[in-house]
MMTF fields as JSON, N, C-alpha, C and O atoms, coordinates in Angstrom:
{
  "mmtfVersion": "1.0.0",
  "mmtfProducer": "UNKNOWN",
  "numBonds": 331,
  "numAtoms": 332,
  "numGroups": 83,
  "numChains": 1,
  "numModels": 1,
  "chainsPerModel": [1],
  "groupsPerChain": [83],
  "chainIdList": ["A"],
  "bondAtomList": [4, 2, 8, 6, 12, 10, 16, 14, 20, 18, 24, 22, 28, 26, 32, 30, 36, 34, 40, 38, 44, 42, 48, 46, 52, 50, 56, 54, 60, 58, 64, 62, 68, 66, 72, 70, 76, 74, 80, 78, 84, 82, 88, 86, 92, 90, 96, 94, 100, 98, 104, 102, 108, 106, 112, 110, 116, 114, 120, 118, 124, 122, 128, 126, 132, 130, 136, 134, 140, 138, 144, 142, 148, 146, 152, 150, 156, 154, 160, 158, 164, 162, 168, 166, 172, 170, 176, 174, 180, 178, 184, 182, 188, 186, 192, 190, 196, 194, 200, 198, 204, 202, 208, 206, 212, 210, 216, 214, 220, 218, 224, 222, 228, 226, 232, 230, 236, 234, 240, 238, 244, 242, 248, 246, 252, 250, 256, 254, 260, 258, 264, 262, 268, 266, 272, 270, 276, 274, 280, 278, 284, 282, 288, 286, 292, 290, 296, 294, 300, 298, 304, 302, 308, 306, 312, 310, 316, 314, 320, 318, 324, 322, 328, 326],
  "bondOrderList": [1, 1, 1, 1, 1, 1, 1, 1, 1, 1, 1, 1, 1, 1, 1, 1, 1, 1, 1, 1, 1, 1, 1, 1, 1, 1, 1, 1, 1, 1, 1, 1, 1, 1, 1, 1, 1, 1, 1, 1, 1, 1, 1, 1, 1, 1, 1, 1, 1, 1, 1, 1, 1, 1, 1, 1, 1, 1, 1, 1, 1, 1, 1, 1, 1, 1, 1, 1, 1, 1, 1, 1, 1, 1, 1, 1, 1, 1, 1, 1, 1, 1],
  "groupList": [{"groupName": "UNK", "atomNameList": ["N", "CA", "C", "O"], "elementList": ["N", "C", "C", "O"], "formalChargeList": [0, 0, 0, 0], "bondAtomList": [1, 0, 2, 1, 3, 2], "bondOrderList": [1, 1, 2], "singleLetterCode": "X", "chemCompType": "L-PEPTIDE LINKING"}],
  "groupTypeList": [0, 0, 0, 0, 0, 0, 0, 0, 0, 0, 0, 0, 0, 0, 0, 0, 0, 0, 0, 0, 0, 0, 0, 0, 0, 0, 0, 0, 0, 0, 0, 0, 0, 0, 0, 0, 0, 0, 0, 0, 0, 0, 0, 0, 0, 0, 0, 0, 0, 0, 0, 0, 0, 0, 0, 0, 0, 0, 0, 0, 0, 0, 0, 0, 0, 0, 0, 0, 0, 0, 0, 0, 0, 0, 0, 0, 0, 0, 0, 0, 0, 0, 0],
  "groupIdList": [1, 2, 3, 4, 5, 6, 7, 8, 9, 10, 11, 12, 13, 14, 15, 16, 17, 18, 19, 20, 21, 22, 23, 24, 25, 26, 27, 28, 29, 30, 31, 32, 33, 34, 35, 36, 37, 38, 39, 40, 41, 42, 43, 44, 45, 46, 47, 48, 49, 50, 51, 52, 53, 54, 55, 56, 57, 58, 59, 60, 61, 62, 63, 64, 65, 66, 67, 68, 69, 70, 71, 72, 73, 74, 75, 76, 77, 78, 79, 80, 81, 82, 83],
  "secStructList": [7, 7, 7, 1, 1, 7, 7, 7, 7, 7, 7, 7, 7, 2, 2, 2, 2, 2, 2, 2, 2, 2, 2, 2, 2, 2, 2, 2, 2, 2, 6, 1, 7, 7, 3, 3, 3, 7, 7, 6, 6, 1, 7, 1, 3, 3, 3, 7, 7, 7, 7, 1, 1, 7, 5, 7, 7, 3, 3, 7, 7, 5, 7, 1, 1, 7, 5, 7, 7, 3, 3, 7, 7, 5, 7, 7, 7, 7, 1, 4, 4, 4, 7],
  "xCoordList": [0.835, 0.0, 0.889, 1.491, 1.16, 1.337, 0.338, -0.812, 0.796, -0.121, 1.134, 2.238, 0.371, 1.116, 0.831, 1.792, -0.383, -0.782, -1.991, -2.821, -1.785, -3.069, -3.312, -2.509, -4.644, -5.03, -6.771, -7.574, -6.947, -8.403, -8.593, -7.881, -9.802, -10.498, -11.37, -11.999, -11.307, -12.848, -12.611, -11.59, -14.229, -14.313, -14.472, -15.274, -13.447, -12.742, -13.81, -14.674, -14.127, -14.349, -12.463, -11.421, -12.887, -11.365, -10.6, -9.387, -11.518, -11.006, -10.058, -8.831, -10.918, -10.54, -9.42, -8.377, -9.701, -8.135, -6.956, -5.916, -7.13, -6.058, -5.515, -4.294, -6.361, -6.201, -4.901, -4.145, -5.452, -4.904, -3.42, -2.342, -3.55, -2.119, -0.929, 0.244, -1.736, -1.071, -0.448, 0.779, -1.308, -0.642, 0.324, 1.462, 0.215, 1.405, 2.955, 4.104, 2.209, 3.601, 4.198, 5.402, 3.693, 4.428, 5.301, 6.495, 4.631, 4.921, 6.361, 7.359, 6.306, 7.166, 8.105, 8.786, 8.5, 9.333, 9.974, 11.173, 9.153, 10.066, 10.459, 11.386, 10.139, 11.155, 11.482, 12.231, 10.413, 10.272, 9.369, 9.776, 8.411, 7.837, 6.11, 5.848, 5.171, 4.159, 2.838, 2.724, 1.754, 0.88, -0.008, -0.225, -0.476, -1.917, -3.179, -3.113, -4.415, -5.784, -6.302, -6.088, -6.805, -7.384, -8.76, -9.541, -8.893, -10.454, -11.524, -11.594, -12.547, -13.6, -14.129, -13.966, -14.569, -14.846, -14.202, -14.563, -12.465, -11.489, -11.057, -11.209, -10.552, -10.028, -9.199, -8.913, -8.463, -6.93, -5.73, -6.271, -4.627, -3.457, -2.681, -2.381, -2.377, -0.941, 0.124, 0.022, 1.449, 2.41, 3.865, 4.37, 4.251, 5.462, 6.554, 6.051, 7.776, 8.686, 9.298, 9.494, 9.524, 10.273, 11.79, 12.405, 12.339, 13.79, 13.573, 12.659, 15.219, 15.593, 16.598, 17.162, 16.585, 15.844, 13.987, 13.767, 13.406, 11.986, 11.926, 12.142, 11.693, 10.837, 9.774, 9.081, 9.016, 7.881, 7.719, 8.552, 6.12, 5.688, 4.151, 3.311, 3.81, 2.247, 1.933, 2.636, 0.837, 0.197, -1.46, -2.118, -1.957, -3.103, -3.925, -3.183, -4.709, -5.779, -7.093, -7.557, -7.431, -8.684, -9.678, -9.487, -11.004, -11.966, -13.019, -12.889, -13.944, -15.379, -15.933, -15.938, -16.306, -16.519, -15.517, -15.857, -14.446, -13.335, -11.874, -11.301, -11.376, -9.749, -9.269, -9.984, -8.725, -7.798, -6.23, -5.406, -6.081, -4.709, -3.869, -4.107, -3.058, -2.518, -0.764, 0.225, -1.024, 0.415, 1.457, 1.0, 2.128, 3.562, 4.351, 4.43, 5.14, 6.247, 6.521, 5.799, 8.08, 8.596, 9.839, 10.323, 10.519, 11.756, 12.623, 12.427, 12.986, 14.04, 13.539, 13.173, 13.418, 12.878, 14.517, 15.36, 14.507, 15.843, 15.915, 14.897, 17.04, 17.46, 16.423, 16.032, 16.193, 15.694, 13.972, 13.607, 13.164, 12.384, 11.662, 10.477, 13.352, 12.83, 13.14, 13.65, 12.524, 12.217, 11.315, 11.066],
  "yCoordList": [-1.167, 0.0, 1.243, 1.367, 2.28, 3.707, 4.732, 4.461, 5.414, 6.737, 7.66, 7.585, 8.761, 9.632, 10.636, 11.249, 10.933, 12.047, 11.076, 10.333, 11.335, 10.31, 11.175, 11.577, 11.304, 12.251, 11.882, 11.869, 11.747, 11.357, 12.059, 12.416, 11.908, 12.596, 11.539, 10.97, 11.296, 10.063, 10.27, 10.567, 9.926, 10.318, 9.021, 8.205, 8.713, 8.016, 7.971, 8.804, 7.364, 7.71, 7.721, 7.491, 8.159, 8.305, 6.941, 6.772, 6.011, 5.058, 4.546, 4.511, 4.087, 3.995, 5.08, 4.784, 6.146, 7.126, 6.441, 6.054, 6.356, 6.005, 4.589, 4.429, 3.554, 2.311, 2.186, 1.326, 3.859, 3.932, 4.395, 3.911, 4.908, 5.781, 4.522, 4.32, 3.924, 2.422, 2.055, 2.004, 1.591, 0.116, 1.335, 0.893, 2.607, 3.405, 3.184, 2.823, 3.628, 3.391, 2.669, 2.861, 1.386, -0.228, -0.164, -0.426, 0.296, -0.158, 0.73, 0.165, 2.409, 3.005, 2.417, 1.722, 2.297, 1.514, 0.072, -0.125, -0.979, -1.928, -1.105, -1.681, -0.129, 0.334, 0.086, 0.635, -1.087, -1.313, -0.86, -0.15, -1.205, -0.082, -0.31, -1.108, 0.813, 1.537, 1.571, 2.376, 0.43, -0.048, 1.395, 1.897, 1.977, 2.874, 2.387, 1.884, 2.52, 2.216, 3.294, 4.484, 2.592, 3.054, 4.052, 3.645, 5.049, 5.494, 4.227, 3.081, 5.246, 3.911, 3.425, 2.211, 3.895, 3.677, 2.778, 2.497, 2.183, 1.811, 0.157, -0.059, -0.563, -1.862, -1.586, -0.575, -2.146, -2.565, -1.655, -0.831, -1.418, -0.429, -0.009, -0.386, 0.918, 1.663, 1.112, 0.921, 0.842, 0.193, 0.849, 0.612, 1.621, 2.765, 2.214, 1.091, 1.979, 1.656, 2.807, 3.907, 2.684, 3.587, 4.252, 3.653, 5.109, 5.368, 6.707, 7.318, 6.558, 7.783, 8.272, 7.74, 9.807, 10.362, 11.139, 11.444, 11.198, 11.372, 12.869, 13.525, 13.272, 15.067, 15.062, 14.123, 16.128, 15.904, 17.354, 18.213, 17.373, 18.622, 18.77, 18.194, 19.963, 19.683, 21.353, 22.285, 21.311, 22.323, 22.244, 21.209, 23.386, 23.09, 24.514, 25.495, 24.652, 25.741, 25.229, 24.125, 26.87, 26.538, 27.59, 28.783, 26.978, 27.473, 27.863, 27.604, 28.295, 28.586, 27.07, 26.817, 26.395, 25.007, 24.064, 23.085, 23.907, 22.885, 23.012, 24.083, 22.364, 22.386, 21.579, 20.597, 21.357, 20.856, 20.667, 21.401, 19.296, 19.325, 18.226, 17.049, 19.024, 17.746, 17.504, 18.217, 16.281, 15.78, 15.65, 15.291, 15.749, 15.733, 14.778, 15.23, 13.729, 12.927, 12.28, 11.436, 12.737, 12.768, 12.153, 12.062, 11.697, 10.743, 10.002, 8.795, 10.291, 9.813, 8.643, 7.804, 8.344, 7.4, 6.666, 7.313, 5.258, 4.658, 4.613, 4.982, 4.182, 3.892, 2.746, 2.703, 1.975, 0.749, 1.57, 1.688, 2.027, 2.299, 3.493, 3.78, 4.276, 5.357, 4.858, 5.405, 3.664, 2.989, 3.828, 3.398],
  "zCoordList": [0.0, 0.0, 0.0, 1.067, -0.975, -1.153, -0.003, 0.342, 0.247, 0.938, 0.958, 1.497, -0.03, 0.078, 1.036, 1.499, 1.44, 2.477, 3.207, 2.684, 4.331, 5.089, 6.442, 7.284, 6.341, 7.742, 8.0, 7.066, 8.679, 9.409, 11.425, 12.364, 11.127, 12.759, 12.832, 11.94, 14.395, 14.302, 16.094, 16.714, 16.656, 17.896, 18.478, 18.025, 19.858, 20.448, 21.787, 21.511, 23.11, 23.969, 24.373, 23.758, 25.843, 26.54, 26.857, 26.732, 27.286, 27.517, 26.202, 26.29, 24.756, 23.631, 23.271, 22.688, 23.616, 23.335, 24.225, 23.692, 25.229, 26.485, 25.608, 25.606, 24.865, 25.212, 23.27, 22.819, 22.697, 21.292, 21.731, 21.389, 22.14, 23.01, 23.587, 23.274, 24.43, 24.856, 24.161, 24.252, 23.007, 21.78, 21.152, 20.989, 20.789, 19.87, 20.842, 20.587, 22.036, 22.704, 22.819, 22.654, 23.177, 23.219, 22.035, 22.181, 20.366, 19.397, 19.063, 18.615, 19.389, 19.917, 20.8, 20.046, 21.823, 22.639, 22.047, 22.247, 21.289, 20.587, 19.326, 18.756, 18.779, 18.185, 16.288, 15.48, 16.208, 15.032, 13.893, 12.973, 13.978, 13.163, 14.139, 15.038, 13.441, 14.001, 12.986, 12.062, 13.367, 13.28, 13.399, 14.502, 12.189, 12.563, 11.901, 10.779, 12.588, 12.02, 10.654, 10.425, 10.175, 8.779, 9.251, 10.111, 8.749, 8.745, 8.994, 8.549, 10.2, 9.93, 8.443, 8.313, 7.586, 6.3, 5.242, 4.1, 6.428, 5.106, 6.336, 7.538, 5.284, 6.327, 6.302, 5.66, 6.836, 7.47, 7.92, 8.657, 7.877, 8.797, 7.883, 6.75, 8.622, 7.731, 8.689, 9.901, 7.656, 9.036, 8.353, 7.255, 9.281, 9.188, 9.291, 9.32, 9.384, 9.872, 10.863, 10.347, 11.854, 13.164, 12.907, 12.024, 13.367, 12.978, 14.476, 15.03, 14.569, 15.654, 14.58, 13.623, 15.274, 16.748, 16.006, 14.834, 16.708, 16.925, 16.94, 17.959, 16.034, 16.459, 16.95, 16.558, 18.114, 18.458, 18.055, 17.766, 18.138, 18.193, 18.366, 17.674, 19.795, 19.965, 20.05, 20.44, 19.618, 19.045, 19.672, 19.563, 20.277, 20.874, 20.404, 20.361, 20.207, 19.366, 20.551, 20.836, 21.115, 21.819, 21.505, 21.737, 20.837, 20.285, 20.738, 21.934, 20.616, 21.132, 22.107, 23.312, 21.02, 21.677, 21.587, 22.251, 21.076, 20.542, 21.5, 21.296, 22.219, 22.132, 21.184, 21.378, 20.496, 19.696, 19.499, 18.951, 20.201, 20.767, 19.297, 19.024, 18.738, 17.714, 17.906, 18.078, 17.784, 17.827, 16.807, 15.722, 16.821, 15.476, 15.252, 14.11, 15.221, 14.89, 13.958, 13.427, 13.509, 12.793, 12.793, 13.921, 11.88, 12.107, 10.462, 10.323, 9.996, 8.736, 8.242, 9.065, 6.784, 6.65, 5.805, 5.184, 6.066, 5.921, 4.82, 4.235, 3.99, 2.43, 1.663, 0.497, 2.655, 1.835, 1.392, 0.223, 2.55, 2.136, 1.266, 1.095, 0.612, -0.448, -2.451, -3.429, -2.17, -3.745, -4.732, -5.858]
}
């Protein structure tokens, strides 16, 4: 699977946020690569390969009714996978 730009919003309860956060991190910490879910509308994962060091970056916008907190990371993608 190709994806050149991939971005989606979909509403989580907290628990389900807490429990999405979990599995990134585990997958983060072994270090290999990073399993994300597809839009509800689409099957199956996008699967990244991992690399250090990690840029972060968070950005929070607070609206009338909305906070909107978004996350950033970023990281080199290796030789093999720029075919």
């Amino acid at each position: 699977m190709r994806i050149e730009e991939y971005e989606f919003e979909e509403e989580k309860t907290l628990n389900n946020l807490a429990d999405l956060f979990v599995e990134i991190a585990e997958q983060i910490r072994a270090g290999e690569k990073l399993e994300l879910p597809m839009p509800t509308l689409k099957e199956g994962i996008i699967e990244v390969p991992l690399g250090e060091p990690i840029e972060t970056g968070i950005e929070v916008t607070i609206r009338r009714h909305f906070i909107h907190v978004d996350l950033a990371l970023a990281w080199r993608r290796t030789k093999r996978e720029e075919k």
